[in-house]
BALOBA-1460 file (C-alpha; in Angstrom, 3 decimals):
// residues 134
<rec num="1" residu="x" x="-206.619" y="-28.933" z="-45.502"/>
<rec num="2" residu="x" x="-209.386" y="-31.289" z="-47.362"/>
<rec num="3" residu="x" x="-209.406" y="-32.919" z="-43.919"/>
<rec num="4" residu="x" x="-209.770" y="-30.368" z="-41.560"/>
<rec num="5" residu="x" x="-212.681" y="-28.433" z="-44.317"/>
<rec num="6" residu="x" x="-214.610" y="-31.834" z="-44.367"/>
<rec num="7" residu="x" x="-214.805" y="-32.458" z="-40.634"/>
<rec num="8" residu="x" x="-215.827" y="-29.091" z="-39.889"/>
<rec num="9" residu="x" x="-218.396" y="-29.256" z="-43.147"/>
<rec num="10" residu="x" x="-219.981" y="-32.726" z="-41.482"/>
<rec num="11" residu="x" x="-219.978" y="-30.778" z="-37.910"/>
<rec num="12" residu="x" x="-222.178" y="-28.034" z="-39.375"/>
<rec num="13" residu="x" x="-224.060" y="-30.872" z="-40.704"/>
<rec num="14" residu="x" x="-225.034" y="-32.346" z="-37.461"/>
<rec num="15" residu="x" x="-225.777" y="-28.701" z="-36.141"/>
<rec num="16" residu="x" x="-228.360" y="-27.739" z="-38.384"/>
<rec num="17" residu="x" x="-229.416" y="-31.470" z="-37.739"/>
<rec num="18" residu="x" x="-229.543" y="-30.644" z="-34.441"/>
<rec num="19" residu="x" x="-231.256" y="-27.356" z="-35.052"/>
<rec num="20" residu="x" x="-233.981" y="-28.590" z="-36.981"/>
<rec num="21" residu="x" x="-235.397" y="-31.844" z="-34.769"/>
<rec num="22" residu="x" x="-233.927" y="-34.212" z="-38.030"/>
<rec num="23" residu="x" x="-232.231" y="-36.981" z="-35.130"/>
<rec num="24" residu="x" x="-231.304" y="-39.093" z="-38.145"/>
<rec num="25" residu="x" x="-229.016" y="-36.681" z="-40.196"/>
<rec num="26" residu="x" x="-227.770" y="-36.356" z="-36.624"/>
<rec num="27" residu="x" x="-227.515" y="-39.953" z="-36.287"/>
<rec num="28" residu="x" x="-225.646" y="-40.305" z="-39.698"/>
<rec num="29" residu="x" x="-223.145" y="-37.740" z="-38.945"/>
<rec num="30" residu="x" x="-221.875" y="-40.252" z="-35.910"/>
<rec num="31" residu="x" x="-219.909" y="-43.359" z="-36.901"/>
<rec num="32" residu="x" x="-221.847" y="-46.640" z="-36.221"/>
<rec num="33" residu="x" x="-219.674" y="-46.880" z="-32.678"/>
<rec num="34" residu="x" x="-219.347" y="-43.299" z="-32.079"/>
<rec num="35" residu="x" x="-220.885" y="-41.744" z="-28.443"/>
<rec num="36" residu="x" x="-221.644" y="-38.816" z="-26.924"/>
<rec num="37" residu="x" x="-221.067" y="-37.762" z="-23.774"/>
<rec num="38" residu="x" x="-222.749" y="-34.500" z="-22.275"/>
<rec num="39" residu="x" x="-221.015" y="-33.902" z="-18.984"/>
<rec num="40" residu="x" x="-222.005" y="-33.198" z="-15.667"/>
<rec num="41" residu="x" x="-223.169" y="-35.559" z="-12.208"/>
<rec num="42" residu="x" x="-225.500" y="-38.173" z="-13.158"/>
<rec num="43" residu="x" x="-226.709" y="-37.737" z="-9.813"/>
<rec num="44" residu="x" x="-227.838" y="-33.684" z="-10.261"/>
<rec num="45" residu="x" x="-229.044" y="-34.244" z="-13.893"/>
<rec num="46" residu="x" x="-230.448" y="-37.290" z="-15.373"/>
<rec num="47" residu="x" x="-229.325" y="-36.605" z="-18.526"/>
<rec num="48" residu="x" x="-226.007" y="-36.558" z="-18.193"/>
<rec num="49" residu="x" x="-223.481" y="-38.973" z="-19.209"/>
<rec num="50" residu="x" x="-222.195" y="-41.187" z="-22.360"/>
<rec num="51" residu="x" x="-224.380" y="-42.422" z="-24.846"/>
<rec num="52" residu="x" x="-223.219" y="-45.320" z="-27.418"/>
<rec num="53" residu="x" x="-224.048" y="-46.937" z="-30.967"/>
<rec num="54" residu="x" x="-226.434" y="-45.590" z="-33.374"/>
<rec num="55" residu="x" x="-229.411" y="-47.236" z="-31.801"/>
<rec num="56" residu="x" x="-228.991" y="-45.575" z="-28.339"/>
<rec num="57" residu="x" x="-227.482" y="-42.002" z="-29.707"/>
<rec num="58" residu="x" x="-231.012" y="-42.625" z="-31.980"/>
<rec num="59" residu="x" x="-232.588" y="-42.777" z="-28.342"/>
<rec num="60" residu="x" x="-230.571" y="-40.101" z="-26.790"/>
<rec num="61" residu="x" x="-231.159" y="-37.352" z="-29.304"/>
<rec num="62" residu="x" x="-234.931" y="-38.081" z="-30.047"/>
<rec num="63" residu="x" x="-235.262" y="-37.533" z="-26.307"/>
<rec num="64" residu="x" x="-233.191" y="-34.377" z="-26.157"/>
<rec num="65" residu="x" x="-234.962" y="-32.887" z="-29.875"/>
<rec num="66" residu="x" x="-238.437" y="-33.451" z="-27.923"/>
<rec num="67" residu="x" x="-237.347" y="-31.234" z="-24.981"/>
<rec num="68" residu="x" x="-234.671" y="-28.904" z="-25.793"/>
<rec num="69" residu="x" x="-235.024" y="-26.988" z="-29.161"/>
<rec num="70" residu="x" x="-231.978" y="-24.942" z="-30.879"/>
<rec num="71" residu="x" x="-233.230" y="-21.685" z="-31.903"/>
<rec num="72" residu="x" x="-229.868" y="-20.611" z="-33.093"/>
<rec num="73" residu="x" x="-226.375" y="-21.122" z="-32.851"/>
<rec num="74" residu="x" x="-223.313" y="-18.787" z="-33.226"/>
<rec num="75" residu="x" x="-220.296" y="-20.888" z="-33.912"/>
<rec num="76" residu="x" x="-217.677" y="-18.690" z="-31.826"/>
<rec num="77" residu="x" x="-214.423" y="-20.858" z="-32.293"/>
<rec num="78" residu="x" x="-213.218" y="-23.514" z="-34.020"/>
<rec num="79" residu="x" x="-210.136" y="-25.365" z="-33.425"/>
<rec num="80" residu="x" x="-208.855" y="-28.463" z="-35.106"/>
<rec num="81" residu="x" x="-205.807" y="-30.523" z="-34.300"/>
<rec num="82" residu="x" x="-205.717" y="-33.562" z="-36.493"/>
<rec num="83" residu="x" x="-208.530" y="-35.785" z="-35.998"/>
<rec num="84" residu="x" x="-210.287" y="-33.416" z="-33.091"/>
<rec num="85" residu="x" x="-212.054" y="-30.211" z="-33.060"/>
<rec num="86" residu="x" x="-213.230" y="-28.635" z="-30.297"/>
<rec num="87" residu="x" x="-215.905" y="-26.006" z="-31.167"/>
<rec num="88" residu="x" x="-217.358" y="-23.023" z="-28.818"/>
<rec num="89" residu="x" x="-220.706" y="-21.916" z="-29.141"/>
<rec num="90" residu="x" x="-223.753" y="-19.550" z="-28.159"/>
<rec num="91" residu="x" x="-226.632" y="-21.508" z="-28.141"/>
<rec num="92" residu="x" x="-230.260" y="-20.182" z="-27.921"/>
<rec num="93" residu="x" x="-232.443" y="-23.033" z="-26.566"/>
<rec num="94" residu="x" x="-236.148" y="-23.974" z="-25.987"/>
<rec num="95" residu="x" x="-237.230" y="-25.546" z="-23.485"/>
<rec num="96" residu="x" x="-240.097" y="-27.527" z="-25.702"/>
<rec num="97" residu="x" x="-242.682" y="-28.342" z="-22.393"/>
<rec num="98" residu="x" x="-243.173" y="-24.642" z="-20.596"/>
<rec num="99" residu="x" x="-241.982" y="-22.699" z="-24.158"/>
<rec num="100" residu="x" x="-238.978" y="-20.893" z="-21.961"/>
<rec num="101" residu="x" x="-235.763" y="-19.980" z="-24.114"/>
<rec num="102" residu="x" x="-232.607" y="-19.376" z="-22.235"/>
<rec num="103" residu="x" x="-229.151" y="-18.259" z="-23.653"/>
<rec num="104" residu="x" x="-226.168" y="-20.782" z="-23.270"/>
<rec num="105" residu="x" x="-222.443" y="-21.322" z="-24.490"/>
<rec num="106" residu="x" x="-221.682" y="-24.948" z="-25.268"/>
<rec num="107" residu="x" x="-218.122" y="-26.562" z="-25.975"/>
<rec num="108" residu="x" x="-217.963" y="-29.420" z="-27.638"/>
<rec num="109" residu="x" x="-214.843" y="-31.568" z="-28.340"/>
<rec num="110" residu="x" x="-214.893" y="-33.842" z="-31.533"/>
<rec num="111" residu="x" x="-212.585" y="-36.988" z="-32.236"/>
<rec num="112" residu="x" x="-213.498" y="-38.465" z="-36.100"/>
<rec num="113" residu="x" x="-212.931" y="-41.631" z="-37.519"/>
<rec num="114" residu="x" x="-213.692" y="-42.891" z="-40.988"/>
<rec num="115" residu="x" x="-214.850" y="-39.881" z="-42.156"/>
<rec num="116" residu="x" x="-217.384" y="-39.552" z="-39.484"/>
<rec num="117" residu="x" x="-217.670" y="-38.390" z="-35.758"/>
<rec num="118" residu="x" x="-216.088" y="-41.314" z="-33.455"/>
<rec num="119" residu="x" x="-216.703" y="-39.152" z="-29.891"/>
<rec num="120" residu="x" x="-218.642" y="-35.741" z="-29.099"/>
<rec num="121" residu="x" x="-217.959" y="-34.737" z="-25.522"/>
<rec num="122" residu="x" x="-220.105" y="-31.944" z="-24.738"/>
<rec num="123" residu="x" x="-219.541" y="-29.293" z="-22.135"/>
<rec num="124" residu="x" x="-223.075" y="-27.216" z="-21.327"/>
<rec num="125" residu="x" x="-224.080" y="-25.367" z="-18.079"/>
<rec num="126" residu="x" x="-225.809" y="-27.913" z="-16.569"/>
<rec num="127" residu="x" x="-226.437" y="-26.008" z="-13.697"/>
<rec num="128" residu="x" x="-228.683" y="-23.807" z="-16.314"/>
<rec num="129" residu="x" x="-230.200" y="-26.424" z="-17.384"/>
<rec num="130" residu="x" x="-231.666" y="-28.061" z="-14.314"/>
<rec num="131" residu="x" x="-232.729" y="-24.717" z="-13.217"/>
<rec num="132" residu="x" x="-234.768" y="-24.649" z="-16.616"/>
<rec num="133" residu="x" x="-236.497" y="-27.785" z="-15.915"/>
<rec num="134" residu="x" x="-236.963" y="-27.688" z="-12.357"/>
């Protein structure tokens, strides 16, 4: 139980990381080889794709902080199977250069290692999210 409590504590972590700009509590909840991957065709939106090491995920989420803000988050499932969660969520997001907020679910899948988060695969409405930006 100490397990599953402490990976979902250190996930909360990284979403009010998230939340509030701070890219290196975000950074620190990642294990020094852990990636992300947000999902979707590389060839519709840039942005997609896997993203790994500290010093790139540093990269990665200062880039993403600067144009997408998190205005809020409702955490609307949480499942955890040994060392993977997979957590569904309403997301309300800014888009930082016209000031536009848009309502999204998210679902991310979580692997952890060492204590900390080893792979984040993140399923978003990409299709949303070029539309925003466009």
């Amino acid at each position: 139980m100490a397990q599953r409590e402490d990976m979902l504590a250190l996930i909360r972590t990284a979403y009010a990381a998230r939340g509030d700009g701070d890219v290196e509590g975000l950074v620190a909840a990642f294990h020094p080889d852990g990636h992300f991957t947000l999902m979707g065709d590389k060839g519709a939106l840039e942005l997609t794709g896997r993203m790994e090491g500290h010093p790139t995920l540093r990269g990665a989420f200062t880039q993403f902080t600067a144009t997408f803000g998190f205005e809020s988050r409702e955490i609307l499932a949480e499942l955890v199977d040994g060392d993977r969660v997979a957590v569904h969520s309403r997301v309300l997001v800014r888009y930082n250069p016209s000031g536009k907020t848009f309502s999204t679910e998210i679902l991310d899948l979580f692997r952890f290692q060492d204590g900390k988060i080893a792979e984040l695969i993140e399923f978003a409405d990409t299709a949303q999210i070029k539309a925003m930006i466009a």
